[in-house]
N, C-alpha and C positions, 0 to 999 in steps of 0.2 A: 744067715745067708751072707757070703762076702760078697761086696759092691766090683764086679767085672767094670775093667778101666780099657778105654783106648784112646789115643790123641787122634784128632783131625786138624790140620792144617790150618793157620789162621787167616782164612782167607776171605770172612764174613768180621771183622772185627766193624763196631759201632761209631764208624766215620763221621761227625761231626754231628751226632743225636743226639744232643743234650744241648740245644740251641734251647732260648725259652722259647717261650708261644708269642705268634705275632701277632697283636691287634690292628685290623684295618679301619681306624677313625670313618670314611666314608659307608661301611656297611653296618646291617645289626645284626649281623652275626656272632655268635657267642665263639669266648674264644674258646679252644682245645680245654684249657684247665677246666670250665664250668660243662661240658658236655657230660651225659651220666655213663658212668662206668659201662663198659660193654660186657655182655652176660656171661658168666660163672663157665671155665672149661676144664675139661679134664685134665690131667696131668702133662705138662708139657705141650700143651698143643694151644695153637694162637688164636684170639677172637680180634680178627681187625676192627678199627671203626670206620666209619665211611667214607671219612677223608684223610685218615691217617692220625697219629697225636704221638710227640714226641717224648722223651725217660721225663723230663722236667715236670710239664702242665700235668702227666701222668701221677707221677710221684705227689704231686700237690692234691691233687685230685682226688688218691687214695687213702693218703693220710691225712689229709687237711693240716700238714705244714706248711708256716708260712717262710719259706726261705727263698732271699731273691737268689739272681746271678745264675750261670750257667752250670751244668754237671757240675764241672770240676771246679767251682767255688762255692757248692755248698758246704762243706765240710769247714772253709774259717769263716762262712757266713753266717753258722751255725753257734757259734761258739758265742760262751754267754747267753745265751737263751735255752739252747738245747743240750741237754746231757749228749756226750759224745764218750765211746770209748771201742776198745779191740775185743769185745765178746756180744755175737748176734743175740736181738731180742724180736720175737717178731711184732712185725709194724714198722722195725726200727728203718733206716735207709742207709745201704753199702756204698759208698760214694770212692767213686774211680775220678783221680784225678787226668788228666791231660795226659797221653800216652801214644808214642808214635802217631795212628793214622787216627786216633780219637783225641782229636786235638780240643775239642768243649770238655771232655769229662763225660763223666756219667750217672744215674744214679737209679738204684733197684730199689724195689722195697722187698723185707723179709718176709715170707710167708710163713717160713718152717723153720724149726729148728731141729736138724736130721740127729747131730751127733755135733761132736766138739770138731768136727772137720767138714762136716757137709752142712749145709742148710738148701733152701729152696727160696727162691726169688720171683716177685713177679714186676715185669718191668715190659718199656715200650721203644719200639724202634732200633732194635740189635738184630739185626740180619741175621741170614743163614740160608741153611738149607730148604728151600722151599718157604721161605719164611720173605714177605713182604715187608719192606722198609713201612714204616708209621703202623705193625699191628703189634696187639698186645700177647704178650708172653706169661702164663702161668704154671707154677711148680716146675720152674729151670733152675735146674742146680749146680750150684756152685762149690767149689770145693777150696780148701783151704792147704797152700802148700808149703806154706813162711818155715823156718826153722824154728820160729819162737811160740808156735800155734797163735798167732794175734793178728792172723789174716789181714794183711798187710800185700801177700802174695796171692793168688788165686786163679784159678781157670774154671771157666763157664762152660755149660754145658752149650755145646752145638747142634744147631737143629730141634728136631725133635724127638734124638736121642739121647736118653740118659745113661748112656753108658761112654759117648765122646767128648769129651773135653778140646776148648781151642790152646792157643798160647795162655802163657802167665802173664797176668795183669796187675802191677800194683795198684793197692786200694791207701784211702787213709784210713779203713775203718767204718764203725758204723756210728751214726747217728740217730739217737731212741727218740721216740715219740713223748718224751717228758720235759719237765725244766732243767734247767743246767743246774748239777746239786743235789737233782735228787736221786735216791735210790729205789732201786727197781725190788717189785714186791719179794717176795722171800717164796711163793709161791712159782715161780717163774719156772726156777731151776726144774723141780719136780715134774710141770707141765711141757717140758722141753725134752726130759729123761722119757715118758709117755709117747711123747710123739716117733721117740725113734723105731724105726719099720728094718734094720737088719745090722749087721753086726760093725763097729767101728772101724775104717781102715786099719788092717796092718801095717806094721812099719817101711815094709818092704813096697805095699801099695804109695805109700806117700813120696818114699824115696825115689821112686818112677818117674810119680806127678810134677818130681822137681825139677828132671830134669829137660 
């Protein structure tokens, strides 16, 4: 089955969500990062939490990386500790630097890995359609539209449909959930080929997505 594309307007972009988490010294309140995951949703559709939590404490939260700094300084904050490179693993974290009205950055974690151009994200605080600032987002896909396939370039799925994409967003890349150095099992690729559910963009669909 070929993947139906349409663009919606970038009018929901992720305006300064990638702040870290604030700690208030006077209360004991736990911060956003140590609250427990909010429960498992169906494809594309949000689970808020109850006072909101931003892509950062999120991102920490899920993967239990420890990387300081805002979105858009995990990616050289990373470096040295964390294998970094241009091909999704899931777990791994897609990290958007600083971009127009997303001036902190960003950062997703990988869920899926659809094909060599899609994957699926689950990440917190990216508006939209119907979609409340501080909830959480799972199975949002991302697609990949660089010339060089090393997702570098990319447009997010909008709302809660998987068939509109926003504008193009550069990323640095992703960020894997291992030591800097190491390599990723040999089993990966196989389990990634498995997960795909429909037919790889055509040429003709990418060339759209680019423009």
């Amino acid at each position: 089955m070929s993947l139906a594309l349409s663009w919606a307007p970038d009018a929901y972009a992720a305006r300064g969500d990638a702040r870290t988490e604030t700690r208030n010294p006077g209360t004991n309140s736990r911060p956003a990062a140590t609250r427990p995951a909010p429960a498992r949703t169906t494809s594309g559709q949000r689970a808020a939490t109850s006072s909101g939590i931003s892509c950062v404490p999120y991102a920490r939260q899920v993967t239990g990386m420890d990387i300081s700094g805002n979105g858009r300084d995990w990616w050289h904050n990373a470096a040295g500790r964390y294998a970094r490179g241009q091909r999704p693993e899931r777990g791994s974290i897609l990290s958007f630097p600083a971009s127009g009205g997303m001036r902190m950055g960003h950062v997703a974690v990988v869920s899926r890995v659809v094909d060599a151009r899609v994957i699926e994200i689950d990440h917190a605080n990216w508006g939209g359609p119907g979609i409340r600032r501080g909830s959480v987002m799972r199975g949002v896909r991302v697609m990949d539209v660089s010339d060089a396939n090393d997702w570098t370039r990319v447009r997010v799925q909008v709302g809660h449909s998987a068939e509109a994409f926003g504008r193009v967003y550069p990323t640095h890349g992703f960020i894997h959930n291992r030591p800097a150095g190491s390599m990723v099992a040999q089993a990966a690729a196989p389990a990634a080929q498995a997960q795909r559910t429909h037919a790889p963009l055509t040429a003709q669909q990418i060339a759209e997505a680019r423009r």
